[in-house]
N, C-alpha and C positions, 0 to 999 in steps of 0.2 A: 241178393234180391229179397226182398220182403215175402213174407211166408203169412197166409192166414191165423196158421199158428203159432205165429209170433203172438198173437192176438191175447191178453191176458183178461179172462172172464171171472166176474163176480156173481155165484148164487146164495141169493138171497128167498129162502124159503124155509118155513118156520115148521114142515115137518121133518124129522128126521131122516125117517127111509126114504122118501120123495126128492131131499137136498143131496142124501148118497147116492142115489137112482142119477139123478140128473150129471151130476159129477165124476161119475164113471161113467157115464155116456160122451161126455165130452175127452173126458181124458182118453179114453180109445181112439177117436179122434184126433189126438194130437194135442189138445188147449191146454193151457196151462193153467187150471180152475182153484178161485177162492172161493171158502162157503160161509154163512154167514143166517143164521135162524132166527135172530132179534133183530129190531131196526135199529137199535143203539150199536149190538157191534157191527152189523154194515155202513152205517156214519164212521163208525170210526175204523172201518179199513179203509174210506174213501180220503177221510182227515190224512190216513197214513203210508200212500197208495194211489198210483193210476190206474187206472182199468179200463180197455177197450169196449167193454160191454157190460152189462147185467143184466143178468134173467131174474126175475123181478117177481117174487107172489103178491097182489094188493091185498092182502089180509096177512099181518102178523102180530098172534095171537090181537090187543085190543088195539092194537096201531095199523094204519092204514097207509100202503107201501106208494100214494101218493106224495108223502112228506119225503121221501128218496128222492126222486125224481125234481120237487122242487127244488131242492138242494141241488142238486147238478145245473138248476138253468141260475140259480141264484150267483153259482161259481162258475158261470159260463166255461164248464167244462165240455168237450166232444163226447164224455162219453154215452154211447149208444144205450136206450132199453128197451127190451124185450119182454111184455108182461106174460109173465104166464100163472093164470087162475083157474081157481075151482070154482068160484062164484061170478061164474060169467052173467052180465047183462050189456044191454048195449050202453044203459046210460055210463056203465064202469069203461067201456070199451072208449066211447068217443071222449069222455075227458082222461081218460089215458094218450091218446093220439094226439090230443087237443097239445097237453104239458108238456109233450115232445117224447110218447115212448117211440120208436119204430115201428114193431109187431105187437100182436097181440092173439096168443095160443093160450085153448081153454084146454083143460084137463078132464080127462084124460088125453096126452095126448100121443102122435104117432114118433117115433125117439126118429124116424126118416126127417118125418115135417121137420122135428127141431133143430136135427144138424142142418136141414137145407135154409131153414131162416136165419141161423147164427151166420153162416155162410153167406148169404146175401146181406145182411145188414151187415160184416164187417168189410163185403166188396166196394160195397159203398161207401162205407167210411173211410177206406183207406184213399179210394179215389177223390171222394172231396179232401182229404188232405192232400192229397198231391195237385188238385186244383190249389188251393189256399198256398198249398207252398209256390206252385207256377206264379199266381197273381204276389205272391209277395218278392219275389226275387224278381220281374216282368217292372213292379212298381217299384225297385230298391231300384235297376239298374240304373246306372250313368249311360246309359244307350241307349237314345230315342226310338221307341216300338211301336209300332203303329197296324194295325189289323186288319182285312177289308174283307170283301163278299165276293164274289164271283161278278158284281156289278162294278166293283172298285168303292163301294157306300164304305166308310170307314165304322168300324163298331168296335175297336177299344183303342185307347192310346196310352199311352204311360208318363208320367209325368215328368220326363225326362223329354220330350217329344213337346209337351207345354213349354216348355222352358227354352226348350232350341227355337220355338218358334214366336217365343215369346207371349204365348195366351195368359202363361200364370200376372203377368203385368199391363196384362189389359191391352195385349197387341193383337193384330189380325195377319201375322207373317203369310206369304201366300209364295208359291211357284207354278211355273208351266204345267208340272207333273201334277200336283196336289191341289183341289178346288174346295174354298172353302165356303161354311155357312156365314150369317151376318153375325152371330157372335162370335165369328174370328177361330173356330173350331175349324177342323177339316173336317171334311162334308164326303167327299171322292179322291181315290190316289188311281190316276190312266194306268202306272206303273202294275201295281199290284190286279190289277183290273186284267191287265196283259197277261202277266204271269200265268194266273188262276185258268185262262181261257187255254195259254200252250203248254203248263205245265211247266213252262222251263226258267230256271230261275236267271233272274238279273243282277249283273251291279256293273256297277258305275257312280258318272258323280251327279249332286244335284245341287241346283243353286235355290237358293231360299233369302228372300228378304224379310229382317226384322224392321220389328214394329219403330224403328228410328230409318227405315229406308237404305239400312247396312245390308250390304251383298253378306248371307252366311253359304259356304260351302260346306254340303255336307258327302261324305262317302255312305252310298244306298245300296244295301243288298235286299231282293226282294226273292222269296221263298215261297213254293206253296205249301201248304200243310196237308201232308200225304192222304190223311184220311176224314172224309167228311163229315161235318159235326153237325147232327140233326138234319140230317141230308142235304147242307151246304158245303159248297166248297169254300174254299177262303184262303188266301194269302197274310203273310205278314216280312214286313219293311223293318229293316233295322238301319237307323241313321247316326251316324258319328258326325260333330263339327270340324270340317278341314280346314277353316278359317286361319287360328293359329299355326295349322302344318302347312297352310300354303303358303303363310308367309314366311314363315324359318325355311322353307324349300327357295322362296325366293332373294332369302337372304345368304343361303348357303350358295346358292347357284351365282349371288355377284363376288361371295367371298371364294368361290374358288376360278371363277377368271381375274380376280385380284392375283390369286396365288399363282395363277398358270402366267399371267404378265409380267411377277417379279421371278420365276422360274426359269423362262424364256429370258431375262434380262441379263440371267447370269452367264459366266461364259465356262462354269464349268458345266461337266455332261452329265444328265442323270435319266434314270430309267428307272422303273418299276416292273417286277416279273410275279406273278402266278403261284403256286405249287409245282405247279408244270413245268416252269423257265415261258409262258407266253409272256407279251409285255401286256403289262395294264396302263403304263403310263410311259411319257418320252419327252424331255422337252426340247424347245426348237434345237437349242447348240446342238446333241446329239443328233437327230434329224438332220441337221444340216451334213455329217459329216458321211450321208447315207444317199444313196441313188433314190432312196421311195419316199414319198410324201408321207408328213407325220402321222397321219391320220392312218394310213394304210398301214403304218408299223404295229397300231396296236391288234392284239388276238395272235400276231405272228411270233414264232419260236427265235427269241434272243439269235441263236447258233444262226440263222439265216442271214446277222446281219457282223458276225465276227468272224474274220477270216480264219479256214481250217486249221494251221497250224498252232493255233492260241486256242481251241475248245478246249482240251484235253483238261488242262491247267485252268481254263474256266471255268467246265461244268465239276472238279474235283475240290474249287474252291465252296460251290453252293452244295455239294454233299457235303462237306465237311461243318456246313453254317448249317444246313438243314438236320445234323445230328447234335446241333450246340455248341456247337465251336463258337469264340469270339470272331467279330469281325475281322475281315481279311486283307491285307494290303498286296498288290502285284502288280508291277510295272509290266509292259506289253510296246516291244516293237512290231508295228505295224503300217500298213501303206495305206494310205485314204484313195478316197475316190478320183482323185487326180493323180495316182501311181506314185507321191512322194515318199516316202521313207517318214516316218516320223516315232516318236516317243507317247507313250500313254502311262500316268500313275493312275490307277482305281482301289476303291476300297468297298468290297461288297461287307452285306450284315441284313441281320433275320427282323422282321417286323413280325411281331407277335400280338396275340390277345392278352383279355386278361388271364385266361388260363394258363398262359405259355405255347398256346399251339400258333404254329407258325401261318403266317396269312398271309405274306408276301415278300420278296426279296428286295432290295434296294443295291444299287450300282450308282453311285458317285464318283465320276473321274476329270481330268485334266491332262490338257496336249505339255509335255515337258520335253519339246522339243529342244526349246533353248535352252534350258538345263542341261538336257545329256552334251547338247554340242559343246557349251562353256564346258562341262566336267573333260569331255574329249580332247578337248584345244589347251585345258590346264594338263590334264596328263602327256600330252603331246610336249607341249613346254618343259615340263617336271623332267622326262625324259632327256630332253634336250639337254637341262640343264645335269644332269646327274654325267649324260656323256661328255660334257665339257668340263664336269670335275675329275670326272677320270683320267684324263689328261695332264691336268695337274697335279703333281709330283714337287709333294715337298722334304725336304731333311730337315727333320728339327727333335728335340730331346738330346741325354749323353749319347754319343757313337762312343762305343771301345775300341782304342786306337793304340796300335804297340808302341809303346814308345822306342820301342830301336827300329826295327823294320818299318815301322809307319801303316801294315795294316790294320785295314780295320773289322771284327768280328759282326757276320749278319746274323738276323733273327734265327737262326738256324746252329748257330755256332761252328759254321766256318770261317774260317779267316779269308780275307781277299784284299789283293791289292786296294786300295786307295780309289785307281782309276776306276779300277774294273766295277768297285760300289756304288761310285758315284754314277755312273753310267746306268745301273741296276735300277737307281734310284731315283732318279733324278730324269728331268729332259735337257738336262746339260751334254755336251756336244763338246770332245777335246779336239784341239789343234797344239801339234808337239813341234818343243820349241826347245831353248835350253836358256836359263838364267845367266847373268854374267858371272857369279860364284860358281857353277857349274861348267860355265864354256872355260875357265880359268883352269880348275882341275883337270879338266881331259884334254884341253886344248892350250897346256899352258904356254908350248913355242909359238904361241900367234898375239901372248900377250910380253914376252921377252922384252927388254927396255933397249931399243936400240943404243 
């Protein structure tokens, strides 16, 4: 916050003990004092140096401390002066006030009076720069400002305010709210008229026609100004053009029932969720697969509309994404609202800023009913066909076969009959019989040559 004594003072006085005197009184004080006995070196601490102020003597030694002074309006500098002389007359007094000093203190004087005039002439000075700086930022702004009176009479505008209304081009823009004069100024704002009577500040929007009969929208905030200036009250209106915002709001608003019509087109399911898990978004497919109207789904908690035994494994998947985890994939048997059995693939994932922080959840999934049943009805078949191979039983590679005995050795390395391997081994099935080289041997009285 600004300090008086921040305030940096220049004394110029061409006695010695009078310019010590004066600069020890200040600096007790606080100031932070230049001194200066000649009017050449006070020119040239001005050349070399800003200064708040100067106590000023108009006699130094054959120069006359009017030539300072001219100097400061020549460089239209703010800085303030304070004459203070020992050859007081009036006609020195009034062309000193004339050239622009501030005060004007004759010597001897009271070291009270001096601090209290440096004090007041730098109150003031600091205040008209903070008026100059209000009116230049007021006059810089891209925000139409506009000022009124306790009557609604307007007494400043800014030229941002010309422009919205098109005065600077020789228009008379006018609205409901705002009455103007015949050169196309505003004359009365009802608005600010309002305000200033209750106190209580407005906004909202206002429509305004330019000087080509073009609708401008503007957003109007109207303010009182707490304390009253020269014991008026007064209001001030600040206007923004919502012309190009209402129409990108109008262009956003058909681009996203575009989006919500090719959303609703698709036939997979998708949802939007919160921080919270509420939904933000749903479209029809999902909807349709739920007892409650789309419209009702949004603001309500996802878990309301996914049956119990699939939360767990749900909400484990959005803590997992909500700590940075990649996007999640899990399939989900579950029963729709007509009690069928069905399949669900989904893949949740984090929607972020630009910073990284997370702003919303995203759920994309599809019914893969017919998929699981195909994968069920091939594995059922696969089955099938694996127990129909087992069944099948075949002998093939070397069998080790004795050549005298005739058996033959199994994986195991025992020997076995013949029969008893093939039987092992095989789905062959013997019926015992005997050869005729064999019925011959054992039976040979039946083959005897009568």
């Amino acid at each position: 916050m600004h300090q008086l004594t921040d305030s940096k003072i220049l004394v110029v006085e061409d006695d010695p003990n009078m310019c010590e005197s004066i600069q020890s009184l200040l600096n007790a004080n606080g100031f932070d004092v230049q001194t200066s006995t000649t009017l050449p070196d006070a020119l040239n601490a001005l050349q070399n140096g800003h200064f708040d102020l100067i106590l000023l003597d108009l006699k130094l030694d054959d120069q006359c401390g009017f030539t300072l002074i001219d100097q400061l309006v020549d460089r239209q500098m703010d800085t303030r002066v304070i004459v203070v002389t020992g050859q007081h007359s009036e006609t020195h007094a009034i062309t000193a006030l004339k050239k622009g000093a501030t005060d004007y203190l004759k010597k001897p004087f009271d070291p009270n009076v001096l601090i209290a005039s440096v004090n007041t002439v730098l109150k003031r000075q600091w205040h008209q720069r903070e008026l100059e700086l209000f009116k230049h930022a007021v006059g810089a702004s891209s925000t139409a400002i506009v000022v009124g009176d306790s009557d609604g009479n307007i007494v400043y505008t800014n030229g941002a305010y010309g422009k919205l209304i098109g005065v600077n081009n020789g228009g008379s823009g006018h609205s409901a709210d705002v009455a103007f004069n015949i050169e196309g100024h505003a004359a009365t704002d009802e608005q600010i008229r309002k305000v200033v009577e209750t106190g209580m500040p407005w906004n909202g929007k206002a429509e305004l026609v330019d000087p080509n009969g073009q609708s401008v929208v503007v957003c109007k905030r109207v303010d009182p100004i707490p304390e009253p200036i020269g014991g008026t009250a007064y209001g001030v209106a600040l206007m923004c053009d919502m012309t190009a915002q209402r129409e990108k709001e109008y262009t956003l608003s058909n681009s996203r029932e575009r989006y919500r019509r090719i959303i609703d087109s698709q036939q997979d399911f998708l949802y939007r969720l919160n921080s919270k898990l509420l939904i933000t978004f749903v479209n029809q497919t999902f909807a349709s697969t739920q007892a409650t109207p789309l419209r009702s789904m949004i603001g309500m908690p996802i878990t309301a509309f996914i049956q119990e035994s699939i939360q767990p494994r749900l909400l484990n998947a959005f803590e997992a994404i909500r700590s940075g985890r990649a996007p999640i994939e899990l399939e989900f048997e579950v029963v729709d609202k007509n009690g069928i059995t069905c399949w669900q693939q989904w893949r949740f994932e984090a929607i972020r800023d630009e910073d990284g922080d997370l702003t919303e959840f995203q759920a994309v999934g599809r019914d893969i009913s017919a998929r699981k049943r195909a994968e069920k009805k091939l594995q059922e078949e696969s089955e099938k066909l694996k127990q129909a191979l087992a069944k099948v039983k075949r002998l093939s590679g070397m069998l080790p076969i004795c050549a005298s005995c005739k058996k033959i050795r199994d994986d195991s390395g025992y020997w076995n009959q013949i029969e008893e391997y093939i039987q092992s081994n095989s789905d062959a099935a013997f019926s015992h019989g005997l050869c005729p080289e064999c019925a011959r041997k054992l039976y040979p009285e039946l083959y005897k040559k009568g």
